[in-house]
C-alpha positions as CSV (number, residue, x, y, z in Angstrom):
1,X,-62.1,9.3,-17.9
2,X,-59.6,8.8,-20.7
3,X,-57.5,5.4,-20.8
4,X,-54.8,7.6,-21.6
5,X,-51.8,8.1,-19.0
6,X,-50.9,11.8,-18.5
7,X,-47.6,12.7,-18.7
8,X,-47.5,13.4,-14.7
9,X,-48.5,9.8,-14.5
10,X,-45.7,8.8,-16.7
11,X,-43.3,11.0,-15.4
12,X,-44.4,9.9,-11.6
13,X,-44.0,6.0,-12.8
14,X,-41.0,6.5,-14.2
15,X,-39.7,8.3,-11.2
16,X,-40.6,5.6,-9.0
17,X,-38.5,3.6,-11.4
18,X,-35.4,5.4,-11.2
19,X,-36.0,5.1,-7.0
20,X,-36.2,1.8,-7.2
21,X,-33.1,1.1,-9.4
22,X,-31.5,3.7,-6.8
23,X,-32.4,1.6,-4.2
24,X,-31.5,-1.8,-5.9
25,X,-27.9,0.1,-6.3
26,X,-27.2,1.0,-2.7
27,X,-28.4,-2.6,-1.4
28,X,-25.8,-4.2,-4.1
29,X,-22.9,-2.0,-3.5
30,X,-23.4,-2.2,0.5
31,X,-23.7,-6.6,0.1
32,X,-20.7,-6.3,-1.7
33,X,-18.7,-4.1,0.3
34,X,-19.9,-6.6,3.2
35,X,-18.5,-9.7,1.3
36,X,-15.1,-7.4,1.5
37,X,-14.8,-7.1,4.5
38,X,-15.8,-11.0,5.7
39,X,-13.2,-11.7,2.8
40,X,-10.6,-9.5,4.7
41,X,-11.7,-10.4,8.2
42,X,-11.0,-14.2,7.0
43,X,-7.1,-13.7,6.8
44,X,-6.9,-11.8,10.1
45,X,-5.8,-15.0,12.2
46,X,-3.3,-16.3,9.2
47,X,-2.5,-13.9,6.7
48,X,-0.8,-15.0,3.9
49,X,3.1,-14.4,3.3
50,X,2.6,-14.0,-0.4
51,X,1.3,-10.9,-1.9
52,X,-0.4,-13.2,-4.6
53,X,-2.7,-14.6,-2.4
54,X,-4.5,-11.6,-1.0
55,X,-7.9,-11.0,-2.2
56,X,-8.1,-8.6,-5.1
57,X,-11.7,-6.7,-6.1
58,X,-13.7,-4.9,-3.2
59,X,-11.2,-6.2,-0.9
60,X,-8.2,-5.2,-1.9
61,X,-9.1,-2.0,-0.6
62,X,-10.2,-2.9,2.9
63,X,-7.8,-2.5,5.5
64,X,-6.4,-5.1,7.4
65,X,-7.5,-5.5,11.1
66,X,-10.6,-3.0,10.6
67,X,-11.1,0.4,10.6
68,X,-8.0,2.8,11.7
69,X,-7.4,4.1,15.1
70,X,-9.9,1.7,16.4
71,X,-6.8,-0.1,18.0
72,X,-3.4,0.5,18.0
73,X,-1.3,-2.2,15.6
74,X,-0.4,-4.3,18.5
75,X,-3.9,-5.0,19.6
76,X,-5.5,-5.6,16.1
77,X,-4.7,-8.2,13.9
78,X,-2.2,-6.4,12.0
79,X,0.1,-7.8,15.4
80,X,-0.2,-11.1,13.1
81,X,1.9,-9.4,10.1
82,X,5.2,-9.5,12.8
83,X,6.1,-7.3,15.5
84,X,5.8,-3.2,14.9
85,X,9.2,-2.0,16.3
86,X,11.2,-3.8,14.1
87,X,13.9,-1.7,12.7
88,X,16.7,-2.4,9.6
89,X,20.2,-0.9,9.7
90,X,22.1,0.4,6.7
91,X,25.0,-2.2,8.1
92,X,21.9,-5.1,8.0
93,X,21.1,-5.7,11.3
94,X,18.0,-5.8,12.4
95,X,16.5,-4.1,16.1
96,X,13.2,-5.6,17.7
97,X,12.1,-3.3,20.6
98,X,15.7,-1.8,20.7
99,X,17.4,-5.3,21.3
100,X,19.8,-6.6,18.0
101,X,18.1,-10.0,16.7
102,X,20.2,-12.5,16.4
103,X,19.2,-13.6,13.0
104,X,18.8,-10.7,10.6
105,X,17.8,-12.7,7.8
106,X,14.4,-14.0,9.5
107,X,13.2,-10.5,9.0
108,X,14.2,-9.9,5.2
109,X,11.2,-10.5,3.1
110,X,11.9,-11.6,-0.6
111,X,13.1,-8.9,-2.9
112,X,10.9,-6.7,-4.7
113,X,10.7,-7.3,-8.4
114,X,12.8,-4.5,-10.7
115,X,13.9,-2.8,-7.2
116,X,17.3,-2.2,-5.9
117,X,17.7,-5.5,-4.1
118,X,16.8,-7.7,-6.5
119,X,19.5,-9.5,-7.9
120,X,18.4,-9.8,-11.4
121,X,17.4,-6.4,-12.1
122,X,18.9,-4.7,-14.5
123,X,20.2,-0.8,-14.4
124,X,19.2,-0.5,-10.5
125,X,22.4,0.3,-7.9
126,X,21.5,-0.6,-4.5
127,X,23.5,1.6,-2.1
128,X,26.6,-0.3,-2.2
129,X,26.9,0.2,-6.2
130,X,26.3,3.8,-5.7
131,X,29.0,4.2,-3.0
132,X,31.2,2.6,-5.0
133,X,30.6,4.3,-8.2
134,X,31.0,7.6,-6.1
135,X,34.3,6.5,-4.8
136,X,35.8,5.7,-8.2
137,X,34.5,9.4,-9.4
138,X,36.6,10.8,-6.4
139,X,33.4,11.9,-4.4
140,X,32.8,11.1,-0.9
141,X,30.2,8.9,-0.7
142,X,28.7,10.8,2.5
143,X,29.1,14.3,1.2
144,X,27.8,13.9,-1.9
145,X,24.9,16.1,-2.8
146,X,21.6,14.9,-3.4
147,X,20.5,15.6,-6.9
148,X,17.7,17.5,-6.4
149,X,19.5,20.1,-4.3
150,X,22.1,20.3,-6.9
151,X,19.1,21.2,-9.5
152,X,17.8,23.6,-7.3
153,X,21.4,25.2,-6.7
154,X,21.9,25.5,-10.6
155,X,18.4,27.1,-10.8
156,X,19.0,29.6,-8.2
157,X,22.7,30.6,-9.5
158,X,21.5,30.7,-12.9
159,X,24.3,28.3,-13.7
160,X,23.8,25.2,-15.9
């Protein structure tokens, strides 16, 4: 016999290799996606109110409280985000279970940075702006046409 590997025996090694690395591959990415969710699971009896401190990687992409439909928000720990019947008014008060809260502003978060209720954005009309800028034009503010229907109007007439 020859000391010489054939190139099944190569080819065999080398597919053992590729199994192995395979292997080594699944047993990483399952660890880590375990770490994710201990990372999430963490948080679940105090979240944290700023969006800066939630984990980012692998578990950013968990969700919160487990698995959907396993429980319904009220039984999982997404109950420890607030309550899931709250409800904003265009006016700004604010409903819990149907009942008006008596202090609106303990449901407001903080502004979104760049969105229409930030103070210091620049070019963004919350809805009171845009009421207002219809009423100078002359337009009702609650018959005003939304602009996609109007593009869609112009489309269908032909008219532009």
């Amino acid at each position: 016999m020859t000391e010489e590997r054939s190139e099944a025996d190569i080819a065999q090694e080398h597919e053992e290799r590729k199994r192995q690395e395979a292997e080594q591959e699944v047993e990483r990415t399952e660890r880590e996606e375990e770490e994710a969710k201990e990372e999430v699971k963490a948080l679940e009896d105090d979240p944290p109110a700023d969006l800066s401190d939630w984990p980012g990687g692998k578990a950013k992409y968990e969700t919160f409280g487990g698995p959907e439909h396993e429980t319904s928000y009220d039984e999982a720990a997404t109950s420890n985000l607030g309550p899931s019947d709250v409800r904003h008014h265009e006016d700004g008060s604010v409903e819990i279970g149907g009942e008006k809260v008596d202090d609106p502003d303990q449901f407001k978060g903080e502004p979104i940075p760049g969105g229409p209720t930030d103070p210091d954005a620049k070019g963004v009309k919350d809805r009171g702006q845009k009421r207002d800028e219809l009423s100078e034009q002359g337009r009702d503010p609650d018959e005003a046409p939304d602009p996609a229907e109007t593009s869609h109007a112009e489309e269908k007439t032909g008219d532009t």
